[in-house]
C-alpha positions as CSV (number, residue, x, y, z in Angstrom):
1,X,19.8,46.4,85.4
2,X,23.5,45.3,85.4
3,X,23.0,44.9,81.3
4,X,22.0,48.3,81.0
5,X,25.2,49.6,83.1
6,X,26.9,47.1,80.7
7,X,25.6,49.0,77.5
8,X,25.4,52.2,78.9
9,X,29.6,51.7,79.4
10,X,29.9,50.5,75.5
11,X,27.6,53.4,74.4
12,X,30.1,55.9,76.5
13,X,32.9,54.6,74.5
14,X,31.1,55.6,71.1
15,X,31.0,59.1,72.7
16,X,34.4,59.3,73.7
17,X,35.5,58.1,69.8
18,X,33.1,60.4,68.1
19,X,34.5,63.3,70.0
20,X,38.2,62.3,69.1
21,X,37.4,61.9,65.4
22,X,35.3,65.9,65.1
23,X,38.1,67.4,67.4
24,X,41.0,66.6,65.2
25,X,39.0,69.1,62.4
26,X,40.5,72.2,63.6
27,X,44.2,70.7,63.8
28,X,43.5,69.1,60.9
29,X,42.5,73.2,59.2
30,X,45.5,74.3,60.8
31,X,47.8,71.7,59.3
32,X,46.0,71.8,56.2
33,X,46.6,75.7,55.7
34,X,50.4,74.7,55.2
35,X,50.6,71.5,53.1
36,X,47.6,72.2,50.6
37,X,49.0,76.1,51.0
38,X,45.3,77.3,51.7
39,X,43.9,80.6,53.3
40,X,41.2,80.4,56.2
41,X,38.5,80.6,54.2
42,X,39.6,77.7,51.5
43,X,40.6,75.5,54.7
44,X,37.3,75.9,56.9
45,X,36.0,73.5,54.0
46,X,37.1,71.0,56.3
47,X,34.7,70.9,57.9
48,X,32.3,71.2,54.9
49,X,33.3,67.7,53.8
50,X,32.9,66.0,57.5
51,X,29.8,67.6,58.2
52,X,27.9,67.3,55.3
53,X,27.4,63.6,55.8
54,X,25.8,64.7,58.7
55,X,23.1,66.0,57.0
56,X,23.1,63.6,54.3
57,X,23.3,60.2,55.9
58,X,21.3,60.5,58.9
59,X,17.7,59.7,57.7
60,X,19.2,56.8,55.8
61,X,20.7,55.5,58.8
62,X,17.2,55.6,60.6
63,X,15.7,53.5,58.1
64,X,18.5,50.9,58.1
65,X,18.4,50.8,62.2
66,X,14.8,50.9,61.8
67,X,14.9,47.8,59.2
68,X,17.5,46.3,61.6
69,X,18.8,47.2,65.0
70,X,20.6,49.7,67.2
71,X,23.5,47.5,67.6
72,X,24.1,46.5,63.7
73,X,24.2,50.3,62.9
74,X,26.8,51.0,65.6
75,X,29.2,48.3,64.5
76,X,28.7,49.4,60.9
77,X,29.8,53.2,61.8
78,X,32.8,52.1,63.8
79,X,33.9,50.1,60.5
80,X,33.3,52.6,57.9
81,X,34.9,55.0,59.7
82,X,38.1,52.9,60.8
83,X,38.4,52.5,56.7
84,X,38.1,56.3,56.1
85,X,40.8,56.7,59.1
86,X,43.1,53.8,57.1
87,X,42.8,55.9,53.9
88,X,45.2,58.6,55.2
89,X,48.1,56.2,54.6
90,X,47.3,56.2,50.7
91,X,46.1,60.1,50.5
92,X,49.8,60.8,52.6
93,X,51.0,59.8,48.7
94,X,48.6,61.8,46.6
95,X,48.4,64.7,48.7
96,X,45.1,66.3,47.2
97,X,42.5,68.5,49.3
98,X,40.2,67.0,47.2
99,X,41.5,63.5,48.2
100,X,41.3,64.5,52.2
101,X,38.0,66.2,51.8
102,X,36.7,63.0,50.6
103,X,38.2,60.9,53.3
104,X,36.6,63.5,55.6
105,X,33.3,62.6,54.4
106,X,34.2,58.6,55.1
107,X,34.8,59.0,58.3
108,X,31.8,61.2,59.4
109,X,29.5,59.2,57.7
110,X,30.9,56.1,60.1
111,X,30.5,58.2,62.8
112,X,26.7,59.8,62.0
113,X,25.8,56.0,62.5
114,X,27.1,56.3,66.3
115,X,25.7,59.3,66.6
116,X,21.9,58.6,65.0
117,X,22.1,55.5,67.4
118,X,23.6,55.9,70.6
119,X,22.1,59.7,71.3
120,X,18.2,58.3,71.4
121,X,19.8,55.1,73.1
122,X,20.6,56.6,75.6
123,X,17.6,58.2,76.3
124,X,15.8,55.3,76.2
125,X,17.8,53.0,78.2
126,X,16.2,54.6,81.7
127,X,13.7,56.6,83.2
128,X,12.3,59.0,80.4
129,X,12.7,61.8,83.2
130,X,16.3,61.6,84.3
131,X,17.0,61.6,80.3
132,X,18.5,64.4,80.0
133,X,21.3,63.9,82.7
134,X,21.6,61.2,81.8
135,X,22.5,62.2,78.0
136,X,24.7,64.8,79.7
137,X,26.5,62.4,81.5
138,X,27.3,60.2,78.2
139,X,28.1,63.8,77.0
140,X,31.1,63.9,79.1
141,X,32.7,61.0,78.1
142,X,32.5,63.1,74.6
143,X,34.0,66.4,76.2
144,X,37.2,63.8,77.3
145,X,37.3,63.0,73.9
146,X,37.4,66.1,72.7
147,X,40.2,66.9,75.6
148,X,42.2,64.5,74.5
149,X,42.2,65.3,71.1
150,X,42.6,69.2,71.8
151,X,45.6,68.7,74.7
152,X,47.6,65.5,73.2
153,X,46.5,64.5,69.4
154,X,47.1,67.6,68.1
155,X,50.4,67.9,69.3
156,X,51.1,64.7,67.4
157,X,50.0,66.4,64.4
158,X,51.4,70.3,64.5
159,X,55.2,70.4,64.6
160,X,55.3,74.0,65.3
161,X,56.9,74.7,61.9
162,X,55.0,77.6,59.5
163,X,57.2,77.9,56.8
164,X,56.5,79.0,53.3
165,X,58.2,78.5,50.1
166,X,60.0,81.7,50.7
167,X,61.2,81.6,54.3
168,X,61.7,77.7,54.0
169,X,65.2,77.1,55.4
170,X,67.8,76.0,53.0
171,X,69.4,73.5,54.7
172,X,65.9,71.8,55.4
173,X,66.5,68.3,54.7
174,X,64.8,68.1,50.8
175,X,64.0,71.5,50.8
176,X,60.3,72.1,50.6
177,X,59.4,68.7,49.3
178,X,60.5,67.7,52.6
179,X,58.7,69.8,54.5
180,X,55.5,69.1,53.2
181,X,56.4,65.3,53.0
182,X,56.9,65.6,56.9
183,X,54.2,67.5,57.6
184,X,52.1,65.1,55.4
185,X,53.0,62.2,57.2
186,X,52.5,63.7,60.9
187,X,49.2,63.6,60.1
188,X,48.5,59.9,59.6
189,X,49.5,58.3,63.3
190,X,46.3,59.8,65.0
191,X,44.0,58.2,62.7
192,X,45.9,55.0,62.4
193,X,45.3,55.1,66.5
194,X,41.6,56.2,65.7
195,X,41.1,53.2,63.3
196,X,42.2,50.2,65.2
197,X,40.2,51.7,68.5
198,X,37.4,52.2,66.2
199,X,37.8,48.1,65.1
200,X,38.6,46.6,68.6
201,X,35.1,48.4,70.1
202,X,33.5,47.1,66.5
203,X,34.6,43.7,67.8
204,X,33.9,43.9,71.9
205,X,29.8,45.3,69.7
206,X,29.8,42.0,68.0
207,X,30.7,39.5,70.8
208,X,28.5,41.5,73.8
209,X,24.7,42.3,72.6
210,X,23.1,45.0,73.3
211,X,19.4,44.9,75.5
212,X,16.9,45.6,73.3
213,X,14.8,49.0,74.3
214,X,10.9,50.2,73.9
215,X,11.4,51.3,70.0
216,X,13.3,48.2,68.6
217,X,10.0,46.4,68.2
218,X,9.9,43.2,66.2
219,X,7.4,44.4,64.2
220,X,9.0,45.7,60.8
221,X,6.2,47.7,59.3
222,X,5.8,50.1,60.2
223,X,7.6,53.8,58.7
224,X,10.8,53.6,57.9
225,X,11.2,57.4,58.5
226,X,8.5,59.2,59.9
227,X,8.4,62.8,58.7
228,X,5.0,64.0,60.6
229,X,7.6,63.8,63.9
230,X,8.1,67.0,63.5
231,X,4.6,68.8,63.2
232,X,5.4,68.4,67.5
233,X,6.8,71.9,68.0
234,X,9.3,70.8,70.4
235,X,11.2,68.5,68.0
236,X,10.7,71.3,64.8
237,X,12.5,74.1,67.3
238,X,14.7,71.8,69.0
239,X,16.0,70.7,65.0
240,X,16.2,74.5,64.7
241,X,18.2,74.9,67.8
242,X,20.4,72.4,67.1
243,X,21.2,74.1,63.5
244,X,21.8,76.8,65.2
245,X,24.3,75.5,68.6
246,X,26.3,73.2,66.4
247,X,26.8,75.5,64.0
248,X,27.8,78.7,66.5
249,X,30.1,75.7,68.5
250,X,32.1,74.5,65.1
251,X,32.7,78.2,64.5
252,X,34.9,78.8,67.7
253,X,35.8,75.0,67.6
254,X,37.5,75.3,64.2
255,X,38.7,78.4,64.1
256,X,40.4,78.5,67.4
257,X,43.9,77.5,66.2
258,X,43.6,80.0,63.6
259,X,42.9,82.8,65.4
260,X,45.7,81.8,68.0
261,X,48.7,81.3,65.4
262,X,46.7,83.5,62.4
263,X,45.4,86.4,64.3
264,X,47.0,86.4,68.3
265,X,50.3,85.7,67.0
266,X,50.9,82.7,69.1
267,X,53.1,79.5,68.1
268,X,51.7,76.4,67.7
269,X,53.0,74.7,70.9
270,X,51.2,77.4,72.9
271,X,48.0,77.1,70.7
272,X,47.8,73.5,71.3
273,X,48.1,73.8,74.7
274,X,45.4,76.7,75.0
275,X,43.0,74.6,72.8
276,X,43.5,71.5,75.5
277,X,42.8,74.0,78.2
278,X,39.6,75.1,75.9
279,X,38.3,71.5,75.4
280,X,38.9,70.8,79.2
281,X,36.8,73.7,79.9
282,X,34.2,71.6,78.2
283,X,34.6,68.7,79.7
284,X,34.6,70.3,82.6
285,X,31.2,72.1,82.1
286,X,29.6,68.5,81.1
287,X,30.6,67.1,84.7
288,X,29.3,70.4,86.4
289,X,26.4,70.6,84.2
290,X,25.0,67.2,84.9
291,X,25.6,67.3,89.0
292,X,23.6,70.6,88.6
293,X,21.0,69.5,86.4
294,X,20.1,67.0,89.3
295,X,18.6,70.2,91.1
296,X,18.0,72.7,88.7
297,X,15.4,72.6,85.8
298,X,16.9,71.5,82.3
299,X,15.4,74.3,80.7
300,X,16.8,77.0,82.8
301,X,20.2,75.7,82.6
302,X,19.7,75.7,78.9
303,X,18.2,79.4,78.6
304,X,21.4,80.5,81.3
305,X,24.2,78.9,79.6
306,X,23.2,80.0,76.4
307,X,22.8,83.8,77.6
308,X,26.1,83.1,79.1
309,X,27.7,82.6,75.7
310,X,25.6,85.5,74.1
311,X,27.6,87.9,76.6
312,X,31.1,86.5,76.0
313,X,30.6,86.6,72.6
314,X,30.3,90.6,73.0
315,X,33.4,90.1,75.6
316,X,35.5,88.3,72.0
317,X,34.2,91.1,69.5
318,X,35.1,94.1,71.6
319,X,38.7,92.7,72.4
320,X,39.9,90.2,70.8
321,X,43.5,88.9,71.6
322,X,44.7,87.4,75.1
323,X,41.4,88.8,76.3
324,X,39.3,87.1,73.8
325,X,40.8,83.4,73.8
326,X,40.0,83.5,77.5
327,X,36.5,84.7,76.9
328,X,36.8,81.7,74.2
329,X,37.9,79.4,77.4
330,X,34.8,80.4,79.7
331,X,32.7,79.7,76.2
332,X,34.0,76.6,75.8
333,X,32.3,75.9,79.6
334,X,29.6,76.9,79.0
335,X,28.6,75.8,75.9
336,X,29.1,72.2,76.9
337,X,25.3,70.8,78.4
338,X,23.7,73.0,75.4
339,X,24.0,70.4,72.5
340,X,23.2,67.4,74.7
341,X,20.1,69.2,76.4
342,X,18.7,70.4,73.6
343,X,19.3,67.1,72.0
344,X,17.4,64.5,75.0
345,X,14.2,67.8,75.6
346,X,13.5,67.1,71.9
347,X,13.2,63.8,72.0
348,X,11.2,63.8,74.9
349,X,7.7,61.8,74.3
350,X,8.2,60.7,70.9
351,X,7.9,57.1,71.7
352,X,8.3,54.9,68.2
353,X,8.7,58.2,66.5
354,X,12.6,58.2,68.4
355,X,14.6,57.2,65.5
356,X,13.0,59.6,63.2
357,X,13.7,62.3,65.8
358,X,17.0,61.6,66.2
359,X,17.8,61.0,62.4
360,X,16.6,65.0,61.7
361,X,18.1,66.4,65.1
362,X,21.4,65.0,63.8
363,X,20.7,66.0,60.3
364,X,20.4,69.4,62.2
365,X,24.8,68.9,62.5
366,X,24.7,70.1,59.1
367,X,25.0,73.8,60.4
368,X,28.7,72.9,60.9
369,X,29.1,72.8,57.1
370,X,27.8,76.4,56.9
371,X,28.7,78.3,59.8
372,X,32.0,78.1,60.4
373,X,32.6,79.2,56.9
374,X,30.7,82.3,57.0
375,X,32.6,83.4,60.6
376,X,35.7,82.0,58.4
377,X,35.1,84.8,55.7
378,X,34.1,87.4,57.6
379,X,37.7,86.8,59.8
380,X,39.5,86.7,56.2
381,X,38.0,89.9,54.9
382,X,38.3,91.7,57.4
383,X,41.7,91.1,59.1
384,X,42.6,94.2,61.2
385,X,39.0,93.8,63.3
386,X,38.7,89.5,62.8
387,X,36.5,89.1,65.9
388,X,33.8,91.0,64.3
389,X,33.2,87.2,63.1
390,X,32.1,86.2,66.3
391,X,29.3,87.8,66.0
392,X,28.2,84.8,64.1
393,X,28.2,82.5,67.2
394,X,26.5,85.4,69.0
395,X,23.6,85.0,67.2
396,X,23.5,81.3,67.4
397,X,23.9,81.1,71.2
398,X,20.8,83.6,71.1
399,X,18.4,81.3,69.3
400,X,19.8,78.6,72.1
401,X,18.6,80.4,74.8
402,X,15.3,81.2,73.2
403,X,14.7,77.6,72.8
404,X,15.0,76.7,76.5
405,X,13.5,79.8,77.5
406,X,10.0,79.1,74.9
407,X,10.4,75.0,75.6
408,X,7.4,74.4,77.9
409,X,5.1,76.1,75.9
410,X,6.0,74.5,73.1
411,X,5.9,71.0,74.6
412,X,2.0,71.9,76.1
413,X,1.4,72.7,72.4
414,X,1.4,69.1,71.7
415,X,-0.9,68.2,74.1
């Protein structure tokens, strides 16, 4: 028991990292907009670049942990990705999108090992039936992440200086060289800090070993990846769902410093601070959630939350503004139990199929490479009514909620 609690504190950590590295993407679009000189559209590609490893890396992964183990796949994440967050310090001197976009990739593909590994871990390392609170629990350590990043990192990052070449001022020290120089550079401390965490946990992986669970058998061969997983309903819909949520969540996620300095007209130093209020509201919702979820079905929590979203969604579109960004906060809330949930009911029964669930419910991440830009062009073609865009997140909170609400039928499917 106490080595479970002992690898169920390690695997927290990996949340908690994670959550740092994909919550720096919409400073990161914000920051990128001034010293690559992009437009919304051309900077949501961000997000492109880090997600997309997401879908391609993931069944990969399952057939290495498969060939090996849970723990050697979480030590090798946390290294490639302290090596993408290293790379910054060279790119600061090329200064290419291209170049970042690239590093972008590094980094997630580090971090779809973590996630491929320590989701289905967690579920494992218990009581099949409290697996869901309990992924919501590890969940939160990911929402503090994400807090952290949102309130503190970003500030680190966004000076509160938008100027162009033309209203640059002419006393700046190198003139507009400078200012991109400086700007340039901000960037790199928060993923130097994100690279040596990444390597001490690497290390703290390699000296403490992890208890085997039920699916790391010795026996080696079987499938590596097992594709007939998902002729089980609840894992096809639940990979459909979880197209769906991540991509309706990196859509608000990314774009929420954008439209608080693009479209509300607020300063950066306000923005930030609204954005750690945003990703506390998360975190927040993840601690709430899983005391709830102790008395209340999983399912119904699901379909509620997710209606939840659907209505504030409507709230953002008809506004906009002040009165939108604090619909965006109450989102934020509620949006927080959806990914995990969805993520542990999928899983639920598959037995030595696990890894290959996992692998294609995180493959499902790669609707943040899609969605977001599509909200992002609707917002940039159609400035003087932007929220219309939000009705991209509308529809993906709606397939949510018909997931949790359809779940039990589709679980009795399978038997």
């Amino acid at each position: 028991m106490k080595k479970n609690q002992l690898a169920l504190g390690l695997i927290f950590c990996l949340f908690f990292l994670w959550a740092i590295s994909s919550n720096l993407l919409p400073t990161m679009i914000r920051q990128l907009m001034k010293t690559c000189e992009l437009n919304t559209f051309e900077a949501s590609f961000t997000e492109s670049a880090y997600w997309l490893a997401y879908f391609i890396c993931p069944i990969p992964i399952a057939m290495f942990m498969r060939r090996f183990s849970y723990r050697v796949g979480i030590v090798t994440g946390l290294l490639i990705a302290a090596c993408g967050g290293l790379l910054f310090f060279p790119a600061a001197q090329v200064k290419s999108y291209g170049v970042y976009l690239c590093i972008f990739f590094v980094i997630a593909t580090g971090m779809c090992f973590l996630e491929t590994a320590a989701n289905p871990y967690v579920t494992v390392l218990g009581d099949a039936e409290t697996a869901p609170r309990r992924l919501n629990l590890a969940q939160s350590f990911n929402g503090l992440g994400a807090f952290i990043s949102a309130m503190f990192l970003s500030k680190l990052v966004l000076s509160g200086n938008d100027f162009t070449r033309e209203t640059i001022p002419a006393d700046y020290p190198g003139g507009w060289e400078g200012f991109i120089q400086t700007e340039t550079d901000a960037m790199k401390l928060p993923y130097l800090i994100l690279a040596l965490v990444l390597i001490a946990v690497a290390v703290m992986l390699i000296v403490v070993k992890l208890p085997k669970v039920g699916d790391e058998s010795t026996d080696k061969k079987g499938k590596l990846i097992d594709f007939s997983t998902l002729k089980k309903p609840h894992l096809r819909w639940g990979v459909i769902a979880q197209f769906f949520y991540n991509g309706g969540q990196t859509a608000i996620n990314s774009l929420f410093l954008v439209y608080c300095c693009t479209y509300a007209g607020i300063d950066e130093d306000t923005a930030t601070t609204f954005f750690g209020l945003y990703m506390l509201a998360f975190l927040l919702g993840r601690w709430v959630g899983t005391l709830i979820m102790a008395k209340i079905e999983p399912t119904k929590m699901l379909t509620f939350y997710a209606l939840a979203n659907v209505v504030l969604c409507v709230v953002i579109m008809s506004f906009g503004g002040y009165v939108g960004l604090y619909a965006m906060l109450a989102v934020s809330f509620f949006m927080s139990i959806i990914y995990p949930t969805q993520f542990s009911l999928a899983l639920h029964g598959l037995g030595e199929q696990t890894k290959s669930g996992s692998a294609f419910l995180v493959m499902a991440i790669v609707g943040n490479a899609c969605v977001p830009q599509f909200t992002a062009y609707i917002m940039h073609q159609n400035e003087t009514f932007y929220q219309v865009a939000y009705i991209v997140p509308l529809v993906c909170f709606a397939v949510c909620a018909f997931y949790g609400y359809k779940y039990k039928s589709l679980l009795k499917v399978n038997k």
